[in-house]
Every structure is written in structure tokens, then in C-alpha cells.
C-alpha positions as CSV (number, residue, x, y, z in Angstrom):
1,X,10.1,-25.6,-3.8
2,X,10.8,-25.3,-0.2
3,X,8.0,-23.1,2.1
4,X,10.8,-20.0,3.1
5,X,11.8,-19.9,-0.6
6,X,8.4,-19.7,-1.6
7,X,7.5,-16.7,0.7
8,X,10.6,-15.0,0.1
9,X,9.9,-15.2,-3.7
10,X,6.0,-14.0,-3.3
11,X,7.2,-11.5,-0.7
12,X,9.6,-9.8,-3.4
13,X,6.7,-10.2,-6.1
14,X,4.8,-8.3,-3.5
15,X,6.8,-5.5,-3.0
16,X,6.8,-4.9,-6.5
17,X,3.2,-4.7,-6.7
18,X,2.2,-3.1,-4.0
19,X,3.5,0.7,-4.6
20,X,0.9,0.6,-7.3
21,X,-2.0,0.1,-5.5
22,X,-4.1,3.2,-3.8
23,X,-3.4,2.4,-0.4
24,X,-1.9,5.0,1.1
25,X,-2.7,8.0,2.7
26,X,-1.6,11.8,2.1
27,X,-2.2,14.4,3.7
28,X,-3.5,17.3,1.8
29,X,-5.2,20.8,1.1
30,X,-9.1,20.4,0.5
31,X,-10.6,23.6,-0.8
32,X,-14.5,24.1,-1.0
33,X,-16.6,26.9,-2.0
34,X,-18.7,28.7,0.3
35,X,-22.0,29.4,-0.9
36,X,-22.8,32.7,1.2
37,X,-20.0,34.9,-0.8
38,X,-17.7,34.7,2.2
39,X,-15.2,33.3,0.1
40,X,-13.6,29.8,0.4
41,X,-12.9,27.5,3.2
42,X,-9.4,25.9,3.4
43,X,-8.9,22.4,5.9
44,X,-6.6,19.7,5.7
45,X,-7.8,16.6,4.6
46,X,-6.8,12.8,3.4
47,X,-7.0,11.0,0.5
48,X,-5.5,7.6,-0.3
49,X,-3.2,7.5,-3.5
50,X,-0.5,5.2,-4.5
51,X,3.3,5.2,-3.5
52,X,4.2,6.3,-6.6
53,X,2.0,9.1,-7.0
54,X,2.7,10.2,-3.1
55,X,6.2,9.8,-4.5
56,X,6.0,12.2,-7.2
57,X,4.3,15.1,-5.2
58,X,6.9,14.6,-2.6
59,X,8.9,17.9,-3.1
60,X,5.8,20.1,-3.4
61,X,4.6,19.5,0.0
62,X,5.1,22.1,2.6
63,X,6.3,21.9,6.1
64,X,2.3,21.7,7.4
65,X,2.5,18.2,5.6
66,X,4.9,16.4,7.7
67,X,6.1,14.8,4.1
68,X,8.9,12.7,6.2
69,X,6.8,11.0,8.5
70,X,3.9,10.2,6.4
71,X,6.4,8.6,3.8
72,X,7.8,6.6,6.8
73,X,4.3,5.3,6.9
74,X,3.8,4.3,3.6
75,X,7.1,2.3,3.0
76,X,6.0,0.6,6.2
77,X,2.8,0.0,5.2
78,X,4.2,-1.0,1.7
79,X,5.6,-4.1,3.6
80,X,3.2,-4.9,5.9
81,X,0.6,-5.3,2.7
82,X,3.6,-7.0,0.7
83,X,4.2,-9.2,3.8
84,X,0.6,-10.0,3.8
85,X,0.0,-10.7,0.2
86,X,3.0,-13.1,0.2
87,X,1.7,-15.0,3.0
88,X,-2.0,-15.5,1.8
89,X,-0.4,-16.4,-1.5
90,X,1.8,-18.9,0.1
91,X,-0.9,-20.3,2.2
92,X,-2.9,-20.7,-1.0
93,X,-0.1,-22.3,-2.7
94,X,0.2,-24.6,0.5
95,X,-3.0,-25.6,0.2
96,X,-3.6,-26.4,-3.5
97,X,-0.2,-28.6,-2.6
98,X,-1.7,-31.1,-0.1
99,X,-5.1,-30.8,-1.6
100,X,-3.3,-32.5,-4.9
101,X,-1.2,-34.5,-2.5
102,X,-4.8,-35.7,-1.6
103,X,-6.0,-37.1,-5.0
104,X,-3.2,-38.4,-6.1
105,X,-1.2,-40.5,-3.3
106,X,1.3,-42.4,-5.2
């Protein structure tokens, strides 16, 4: 199999993957309890989370959010982890190739 084809066919088994893993970051509400009965305390916080779960919270999140940008983000950052994987797998594959090239010569 040719090197480009290679990558192009890790690259798409990437982006399949990738949306799964808890990579990503949202922005969110982080509530704590106060301990001197002066009620809560309310600040913004992050927490990483998967595409598909930022995905399915999407409509619920308020203007404060900035929902559009930060989903921007993740798609982008969904390829640059897909393009990544695909190339350390193709490196890898590139490797065990001339390593068996190696051994056997003929």
C-alpha cells in the first residue's frame, strides 16, 4: 500500500475515533458550597469531556458560554488529534515495514 493511501486511510480511522475520547474542553457552571452560611458561590469553570457529549449539551448552553466558538475549537482540535494519530500510526507502520524489509532481503 502506497504511504498517502496509508495516511489517508488511518486519518479517516482517526476521525472516527477521536470524538470519543475526553479531550475537549467546555466551558461550564461550577457550583460550591460555602461553609459560613453565606450561601453558594457560582464561577465558571472547565472540564474536559468528549465531542459527543459537548455535542449533546450543545442547545442547553447559554449565551455566557460562547457554545459557537468553543465547538469551532473542538472540531479543530478533533483533526489535529486525528491528524496526529494517523501519522504516528503510519510512522509505525513505516517502520515495522523496513524493519521486516531488514530480515528478510530476498
Amino acid at each position: 500500500m502506497k504511504r498517502a493511501a496509508r495516511l489517508m486511510a488511518t486519518f479517516v480511522l482517526a476521525l472516527v475515533v477521536v470524538p470519543f475520547l475526553p479531550l475537549y474542553l467546555e466551558r461550564t457552571l461550577m457550583r460550591s458550597w460555602r461553609v459560613d452560611r453565606a450561601g453558594d458561590q457560582i464561577d465558571w469553570g472547565w472540564k474536559l469531556t468528549s465531542l459527543t457529549n459537548y455535542w449533546s449539551n450543545y442547545n442547553y448552553m447559554t449565551r455566557e458560554q460562547r457554545p459557537a466558538l468553543w465547538l469551532a475549537l473542538n472540531v479543530a482540535l478533533a483533526g489535529l488529534y486525528a491528524l496526529i494519530f494517523a501519522a504516528v500510526i503510519d510512522q509505525a507502520l513505516a517502520w515495522r515495514g523496513r524493519e521486516a524489509s531488514k530480515e528478510n532481503p530476498g
